[in-house]
C-alpha positions in Angstrom: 0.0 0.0 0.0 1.2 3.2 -0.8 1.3 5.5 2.0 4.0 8.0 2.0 4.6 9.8 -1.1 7.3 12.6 -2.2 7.0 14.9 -5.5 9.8 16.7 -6.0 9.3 19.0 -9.3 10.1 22.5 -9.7 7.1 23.7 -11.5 4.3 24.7 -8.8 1.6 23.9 -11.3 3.0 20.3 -12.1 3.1 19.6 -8.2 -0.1 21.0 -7.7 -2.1 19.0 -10.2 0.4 15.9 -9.5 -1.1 16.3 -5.7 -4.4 16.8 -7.0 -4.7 13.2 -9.0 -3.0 11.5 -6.5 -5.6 12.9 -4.0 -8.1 11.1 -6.0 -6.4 7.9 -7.1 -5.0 7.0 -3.9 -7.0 9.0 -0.9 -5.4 7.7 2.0 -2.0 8.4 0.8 0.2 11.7 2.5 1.8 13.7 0.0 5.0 15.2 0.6 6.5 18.3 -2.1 9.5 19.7 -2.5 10.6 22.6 -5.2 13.8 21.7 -5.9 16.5 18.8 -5.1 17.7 19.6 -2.0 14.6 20.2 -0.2 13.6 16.7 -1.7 16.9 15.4 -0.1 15.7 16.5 2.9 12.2 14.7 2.9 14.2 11.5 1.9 16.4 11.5 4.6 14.2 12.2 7.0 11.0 9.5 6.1 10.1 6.6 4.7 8.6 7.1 1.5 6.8 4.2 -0.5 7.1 6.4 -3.8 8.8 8.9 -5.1 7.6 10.9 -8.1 10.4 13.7 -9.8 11.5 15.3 -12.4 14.8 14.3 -13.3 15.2 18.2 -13.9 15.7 20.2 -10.3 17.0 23.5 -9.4 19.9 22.8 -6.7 19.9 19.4 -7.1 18.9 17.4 -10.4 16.8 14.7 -9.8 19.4 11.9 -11.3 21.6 13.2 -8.3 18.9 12.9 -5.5 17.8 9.2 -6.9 21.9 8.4 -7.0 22.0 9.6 -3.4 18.9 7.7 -2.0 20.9 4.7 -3.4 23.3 5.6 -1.6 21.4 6.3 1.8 18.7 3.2 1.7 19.6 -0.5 1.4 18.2 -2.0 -2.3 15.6 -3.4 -0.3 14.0 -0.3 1.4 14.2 2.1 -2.1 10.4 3.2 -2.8 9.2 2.8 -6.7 10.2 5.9 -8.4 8.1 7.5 -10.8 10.7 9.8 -13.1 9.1 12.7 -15.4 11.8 13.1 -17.8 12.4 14.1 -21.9 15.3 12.4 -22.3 16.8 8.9 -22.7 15.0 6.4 -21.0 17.0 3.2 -21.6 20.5 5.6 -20.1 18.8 6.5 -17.3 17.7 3.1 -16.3 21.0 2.1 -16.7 22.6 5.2 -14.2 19.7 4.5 -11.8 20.0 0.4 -12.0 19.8 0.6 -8.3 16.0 1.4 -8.6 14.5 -1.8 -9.4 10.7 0.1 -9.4 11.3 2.3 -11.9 9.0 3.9 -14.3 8.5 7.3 -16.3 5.8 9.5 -17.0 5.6 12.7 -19.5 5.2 15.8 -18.5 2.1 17.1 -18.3 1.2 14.3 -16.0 -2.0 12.4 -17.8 -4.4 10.5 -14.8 -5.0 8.0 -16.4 -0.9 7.1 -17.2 -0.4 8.1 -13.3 -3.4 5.8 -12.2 -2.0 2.5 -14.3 1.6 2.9 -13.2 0.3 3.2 -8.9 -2.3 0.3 -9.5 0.2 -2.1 -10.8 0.4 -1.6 -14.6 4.1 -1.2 -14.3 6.4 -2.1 -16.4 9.9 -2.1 -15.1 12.1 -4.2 -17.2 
């Protein structure tokens, strides 16, 4: 069950309407924001997050940097699925963040249906 959940985008709009579907695809779940990398950083050291949804693009902190780093600070077993809006390669980032063995992309604008099949379990993460 998906609980505890970090979005970590710099774009106010995007993490507005990002809270807002999540709010109505999984109600019971606590959202967590951040702006930029740092204060994501922040969130992930200090809690337990069962997903993680960023842009791999953050002021202060990209968001490849802050998904090396959680690596880095949480045992393979204890990483949350990460969700990753990004434009560029998919296939080299999957490769830098190998790590992460729940890990998806979305496009940015965020569509609710995309977002709904990835959190009920229409993942693919090979």
């Amino acid at each position: 069950m998906i609980s505890q959940v970090l979005i970590a985008d710099d774009s106010y709009t995007c993490r507005c309407l990002i809270t807002q579907q999540l709010n109505e695809i999984l109600p019971q779940a606590h959202v967590n924001t951040a702006s930029n990398g740092l204060d994501a950083l922040a969130i992930v050291e200090s809690q337990v997050l069962d997903l993680i949804i960023c842009s791999i693009e953050l002021n202060k902190l990209s968001g490849l940097t802050l998904l090396k780093k959680l690596c880095l600070l949480r045992p393979k077993k204890v990483i949350p699925r990460v969700l990753v809006m990004t434009p560029f390669n998919r296939k080299l980032l999957r490769q830098a963040l190998k790590d992460v063995k729940e890990l998806d992309f979305l496009d940015k604008p965020v569509d609710k249906n995309e977002l709904k099949k990835k959190l009920l379990g229409e993942v693919n993460y090979g």
